[in-house]
C-alpha positions in Angstrom: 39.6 49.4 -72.1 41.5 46.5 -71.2 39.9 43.9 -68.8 41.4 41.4 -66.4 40.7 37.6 -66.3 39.9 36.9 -62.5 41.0 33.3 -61.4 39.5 31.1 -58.6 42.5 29.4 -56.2 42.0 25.9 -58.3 42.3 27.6 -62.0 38.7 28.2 -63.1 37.4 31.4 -64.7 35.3 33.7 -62.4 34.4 36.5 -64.9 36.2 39.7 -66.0 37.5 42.7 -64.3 37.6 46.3 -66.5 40.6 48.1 -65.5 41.1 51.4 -65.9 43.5 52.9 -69.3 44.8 55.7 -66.9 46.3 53.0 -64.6 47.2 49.8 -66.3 47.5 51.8 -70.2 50.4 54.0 -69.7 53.8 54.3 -71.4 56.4 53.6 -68.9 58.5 55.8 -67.9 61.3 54.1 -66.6 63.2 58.0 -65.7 60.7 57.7 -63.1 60.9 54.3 -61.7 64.5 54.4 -61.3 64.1 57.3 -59.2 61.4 55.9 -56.8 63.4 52.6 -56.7 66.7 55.0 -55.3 64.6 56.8 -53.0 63.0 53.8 -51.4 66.2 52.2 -51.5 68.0 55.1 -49.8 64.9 55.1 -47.3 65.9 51.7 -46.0 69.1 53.1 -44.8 69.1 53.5 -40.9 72.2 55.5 -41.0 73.8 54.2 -37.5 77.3 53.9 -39.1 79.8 55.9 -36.7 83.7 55.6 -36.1 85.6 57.5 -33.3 87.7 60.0 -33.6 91.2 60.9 -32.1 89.1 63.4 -29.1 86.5 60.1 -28.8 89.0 56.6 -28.3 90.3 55.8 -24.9 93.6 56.4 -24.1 96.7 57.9 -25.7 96.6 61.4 -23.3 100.0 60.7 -22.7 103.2 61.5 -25.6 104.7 58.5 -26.0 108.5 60.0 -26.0 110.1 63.1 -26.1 109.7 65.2 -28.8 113.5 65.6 -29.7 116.6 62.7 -29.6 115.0 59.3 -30.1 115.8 59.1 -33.8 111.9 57.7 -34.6 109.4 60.2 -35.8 107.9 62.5 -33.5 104.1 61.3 -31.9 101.7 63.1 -29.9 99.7 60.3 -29.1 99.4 56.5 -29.7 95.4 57.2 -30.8 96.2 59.1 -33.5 95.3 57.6 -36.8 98.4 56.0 -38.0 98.2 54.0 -34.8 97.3 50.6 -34.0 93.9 50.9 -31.9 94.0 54.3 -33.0 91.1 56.8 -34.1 89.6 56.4 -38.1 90.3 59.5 -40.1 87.1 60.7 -42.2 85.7 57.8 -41.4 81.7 57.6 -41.7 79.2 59.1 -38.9 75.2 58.8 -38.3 73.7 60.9 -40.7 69.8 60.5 -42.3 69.8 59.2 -46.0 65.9 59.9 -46.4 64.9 61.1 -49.8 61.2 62.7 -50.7 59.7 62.0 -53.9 56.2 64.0 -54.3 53.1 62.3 -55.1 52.6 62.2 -58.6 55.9 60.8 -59.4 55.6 57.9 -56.9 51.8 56.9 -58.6 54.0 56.8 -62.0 56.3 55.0 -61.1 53.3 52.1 -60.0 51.2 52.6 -62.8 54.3 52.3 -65.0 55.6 48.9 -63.5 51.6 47.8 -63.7 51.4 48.7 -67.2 54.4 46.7 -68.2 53.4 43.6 -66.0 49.8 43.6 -67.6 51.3 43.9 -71.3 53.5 40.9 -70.4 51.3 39.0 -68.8 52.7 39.1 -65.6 49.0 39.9 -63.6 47.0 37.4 -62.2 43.7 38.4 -60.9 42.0 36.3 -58.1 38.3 36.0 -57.0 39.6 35.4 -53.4 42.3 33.7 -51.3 40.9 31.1 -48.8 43.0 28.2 -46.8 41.7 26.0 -44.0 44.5 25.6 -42.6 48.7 27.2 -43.4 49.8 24.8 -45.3 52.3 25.3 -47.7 51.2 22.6 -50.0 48.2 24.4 -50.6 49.9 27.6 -51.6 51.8 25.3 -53.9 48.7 23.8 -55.6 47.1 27.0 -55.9 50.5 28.8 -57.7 50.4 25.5 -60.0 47.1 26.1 -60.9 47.5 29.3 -62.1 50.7 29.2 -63.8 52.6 31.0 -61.2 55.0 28.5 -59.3 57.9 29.5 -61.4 59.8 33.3 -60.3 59.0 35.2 -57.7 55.9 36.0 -56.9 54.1 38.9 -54.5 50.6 38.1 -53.8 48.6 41.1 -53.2 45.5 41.1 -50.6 43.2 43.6 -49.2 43.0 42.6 -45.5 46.2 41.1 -43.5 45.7 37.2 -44.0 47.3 35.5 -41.1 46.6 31.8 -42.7 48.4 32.6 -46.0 50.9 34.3 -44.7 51.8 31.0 -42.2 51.2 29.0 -45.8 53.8 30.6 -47.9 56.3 31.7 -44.4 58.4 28.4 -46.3 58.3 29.6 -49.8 61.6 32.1 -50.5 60.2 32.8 -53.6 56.6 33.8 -52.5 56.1 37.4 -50.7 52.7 38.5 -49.4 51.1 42.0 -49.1 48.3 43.8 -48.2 47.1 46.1 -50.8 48.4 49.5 -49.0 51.7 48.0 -47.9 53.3 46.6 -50.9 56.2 48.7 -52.1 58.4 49.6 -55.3 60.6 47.5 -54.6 57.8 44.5 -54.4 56.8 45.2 -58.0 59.7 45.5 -59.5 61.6 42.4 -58.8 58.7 39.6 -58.6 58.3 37.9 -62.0 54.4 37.3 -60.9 51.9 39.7 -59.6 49.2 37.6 -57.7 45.8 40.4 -56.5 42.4 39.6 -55.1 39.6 41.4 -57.1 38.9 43.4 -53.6 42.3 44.6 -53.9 42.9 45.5 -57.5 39.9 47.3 -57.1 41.2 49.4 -54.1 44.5 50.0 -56.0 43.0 50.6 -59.1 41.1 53.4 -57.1 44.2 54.7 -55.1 46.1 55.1 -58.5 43.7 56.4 -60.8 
């Protein structure tokens, strides 16, 4: 059974965490996370696109000449599509791009990015997160002290915490999550995973 270093904010060791082989032990499939990743992708989509068509733009009831003896091509109306300020042919209308993935295949795809990030390294466990005050520098010293400042990182909590999220609100390259929020997308582009023990455990529990 692997096991889990757990960090205090300033560096220090604060004992060991067992995690479980049936979560963090698993070959990744990456079939499977490429096909969460889509979904949630596709998921984002709000699907408001719309162009008009020749029966919905303004104007044009009129023919603009007779049919026969102008020499120029025959028109019906100057809303058709060829038209300047004329309708869009086939052009794209609100439709719902929602994809389902079933259970199983979601919890996977997470314990096959977690897998990967604890055989790289990539998982840093903490004993808790506390700030008097937001202030970015202190975000800064912390992620120094644990060998995180470099990347992107997603820090993981188990409650919503208002004071870190004001801390890191200047970092681009920091991103913070409560345990049941955090998506596939999260996970797969940070270079740092950054979890309270409270929260690892939860997950660990959610996942097994």
């Amino acid at each position: 059974m692997a096991t889990l270093t757990i960090k205090t904010q300033d560096g220090s060791d604060a004992g060991n965490f067992d995690l479980s082989p049936s979560v963090f032990e698993v070959e990744p499939n990456a079939v499977v996370v490429r096909e969460v990743y889509n979904a949630y992708m596709a998921n984002q989509r709000q699907g408001t696109h719309a162009t008009k068509s020749r029966g919905e733009v303004r104007g044009g009831g009129a023919k603009p000449w007779k049919q026969k003896g102008t020499g120029r091509a025959r028109q019906g109306s100057i809303r058709s599509v060829q038209w300047r300020g004329g309708c869009i042919a086939h052009g794209p209308q609100p439709r719902k791009y929602t994809q389902k993935i079933n259970k199983k295949k979601k919890q996977l795809a997470y314990r096959s990015l977690l897998s990967a990030k604890l055989g790289n390294n990539e998982i840093v466990g903490l004993d808790a997160i506390q700030f008097q005050a937001p202030r970015t520098k202190d975000v800064e010293q912390m992620l120094g002290a644990l060998n995180a400042g470099e990347g992107k990182v997603l820090i993981v909590t188990q409650e919503p915490n208002t004071t870190l999220l004001r801390a890191s609100a200047n970092l681009n390259n920091v991103k913070v999550q409560v345990v049941n929020a955090f998506s596939i997308f999260d996970l797969l582009v940070c270079d740092r995973l950054i979890i309270t023990r409270d929260a690892l455990q939860s997950l660990q529990e959610r996942l097994a």
